[in-house]
N, C-alpha and C positions, 0 to 999 in steps of 0.2 A: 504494500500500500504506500504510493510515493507520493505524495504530494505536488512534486512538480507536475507530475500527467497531469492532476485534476482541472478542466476545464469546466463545468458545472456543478454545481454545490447546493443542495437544499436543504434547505434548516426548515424543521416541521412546526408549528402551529396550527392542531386541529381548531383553534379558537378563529382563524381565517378564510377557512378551508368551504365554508358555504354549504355545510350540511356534509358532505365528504369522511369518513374515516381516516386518520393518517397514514394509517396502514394502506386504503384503497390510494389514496393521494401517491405515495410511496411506489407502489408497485408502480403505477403509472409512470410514474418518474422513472425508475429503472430501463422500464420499456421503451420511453423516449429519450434513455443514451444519457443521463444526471451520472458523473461519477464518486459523487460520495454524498452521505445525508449525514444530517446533524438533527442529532434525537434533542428539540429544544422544548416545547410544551410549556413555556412560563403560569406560571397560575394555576399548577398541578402539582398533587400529591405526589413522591415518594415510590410510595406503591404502584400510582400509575403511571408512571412513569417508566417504573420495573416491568409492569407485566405490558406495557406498550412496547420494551424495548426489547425484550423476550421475540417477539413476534416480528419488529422489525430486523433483528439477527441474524433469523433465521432465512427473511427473505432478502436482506442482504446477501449474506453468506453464500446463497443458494448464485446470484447475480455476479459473484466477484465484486460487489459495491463496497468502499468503507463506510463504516460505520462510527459515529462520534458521538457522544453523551458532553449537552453544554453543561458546563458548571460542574457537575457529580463527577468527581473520583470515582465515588464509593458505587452510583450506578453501573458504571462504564465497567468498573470490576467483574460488576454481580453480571452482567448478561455478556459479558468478554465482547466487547467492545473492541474495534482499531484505538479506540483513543479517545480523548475530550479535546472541547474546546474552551478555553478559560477565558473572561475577563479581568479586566485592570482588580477587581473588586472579589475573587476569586483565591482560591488555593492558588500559591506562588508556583510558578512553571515549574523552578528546581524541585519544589516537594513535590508535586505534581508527576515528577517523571523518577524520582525515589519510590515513588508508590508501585505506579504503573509500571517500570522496568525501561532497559534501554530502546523496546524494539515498538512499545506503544507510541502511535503518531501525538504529540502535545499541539495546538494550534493557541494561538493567543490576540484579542483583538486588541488593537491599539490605533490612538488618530493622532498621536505626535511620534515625528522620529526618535525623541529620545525613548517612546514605549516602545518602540519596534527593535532598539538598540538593544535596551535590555533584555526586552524577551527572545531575540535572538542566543545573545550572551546565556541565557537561561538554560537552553537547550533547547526552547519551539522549533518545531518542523517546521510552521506555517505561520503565516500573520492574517490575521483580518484585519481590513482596514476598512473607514467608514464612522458616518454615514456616506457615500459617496453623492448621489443625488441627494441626500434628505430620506427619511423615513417614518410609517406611524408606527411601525413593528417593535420598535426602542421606544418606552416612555421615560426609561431613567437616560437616558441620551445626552447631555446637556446643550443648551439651546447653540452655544459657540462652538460644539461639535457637531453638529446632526449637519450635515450637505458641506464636509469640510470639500469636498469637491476631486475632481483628475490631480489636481498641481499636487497633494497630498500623496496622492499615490505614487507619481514619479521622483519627489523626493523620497521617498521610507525605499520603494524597488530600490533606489541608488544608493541608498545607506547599509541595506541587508543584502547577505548574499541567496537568502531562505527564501519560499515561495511567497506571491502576496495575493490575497484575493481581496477581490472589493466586492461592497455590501452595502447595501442604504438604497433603495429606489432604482434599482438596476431592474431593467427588461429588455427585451428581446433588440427592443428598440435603439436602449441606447447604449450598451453590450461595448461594441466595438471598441469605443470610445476611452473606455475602463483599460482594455489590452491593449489598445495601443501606449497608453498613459506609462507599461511598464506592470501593470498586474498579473500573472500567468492565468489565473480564473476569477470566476465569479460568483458567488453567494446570492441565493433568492429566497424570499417566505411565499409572499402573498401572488410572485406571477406566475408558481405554477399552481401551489392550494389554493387559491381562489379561483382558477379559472375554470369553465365547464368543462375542458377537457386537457387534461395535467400531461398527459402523454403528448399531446401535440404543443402542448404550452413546453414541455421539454425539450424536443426537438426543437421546436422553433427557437430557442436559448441555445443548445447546443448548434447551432448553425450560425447562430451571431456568432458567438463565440469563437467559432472557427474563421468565420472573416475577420475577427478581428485578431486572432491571431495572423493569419494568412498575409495582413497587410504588413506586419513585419519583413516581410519573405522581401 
């Protein structure tokens, strides 16, 4: 599970999702080419989060998809998990991967270069960075963060040698813009679990994606 491949990224919110299961949201997404989910669920128990991520596991597993538990160590353990992804406000990357061993992927968001510094230095595989456009998916966000914007992204790329992906208000749409910026991939909630149909709201992400990889070329 390498980090750098990943080109599509979905962090789950059945609270988004428009009646949807995360799990049916999920498989969709597999189907239309996402390569890795993030088990996030804010404003949920514990429990269900456990037996949500039981299930997603399995159909990851089944998919060759990674799979990441936000925030929870201690989930990410319980249903053996690729890894988490952690916040500024989180278990510290270095304990984080004391826990989890050397071969668990760590991802860490951050919206200044000197976060990106350090959680590099920490040991993070990956960075989230963001909000890139802006977001409502973040309410603890802070107002001088949410749509730090591209320039963000291609400073932290140039500081870190680790993967970046951008998150905040990214779709299909404006995708490109993010990779060209210097990000490798890209993080979504709401464009593919909200949409009527997640599998082709996937693909249609993984195909910006690739143009805008492409335009590097």
């Amino acid at each position: 599970m390498n980090p750098e491949n990943w080109r599509t990224y979905l962090v789950t919110q059945e609270s988004v999702s428009r009646g949807k299961r995360t799990v049916e949201v999920v498989s969709a997404a597999i189907d239309g080419g996402v390569d890795v989910v993030q088990l996030r669920e804010k404003d949920t128990d514990a429990r269900w989060r456990y037996e949500l991520g039981r299930e997603l596991r399995e159909r990851t597993a089944e998919a060759g998809v990674a799979l990441l538990v936000n925030d929870r160590v201690d989930i990410a353990q319980a249903i053996d998990a690729d890894g988490v992804h952690l916040g500024q406000s989180d278990l510290p990357v270095a304990v984080a991967r004391e826990l989890l061993g050397p071969e668990a992927v760590i991802g860490c968001s951050t919206s200044t270069v000197e976060e990106a510094i350090e959680a590099e230095a920490a040991g993070a595989d990956y960075l989230g960075v963001g909000a890139i456009y802006g977001t409502d998916s973040k309410k603890d966000v802070p107002e001088e963060k949410n749509g730090t914007g591209l320039e963000l992204v291609s400073e932290i790329a140039a500081a870190v040698s680790i993967p970046v992906i951008g998150i905040g208000g990214v779709t299909a749409s404006n995708a490109p813009p993010v990779l060209e910026a210097g990000a490798t991939g890209v993080a979504v909630i709401s464009e593919i679990s909200a949409a009527d149909d997640p599998e082709t709201a996937a693909g249609e992400l993984d195909a910006a994606v690739s143009e805008g990889v492409g335009s590097d070329d």
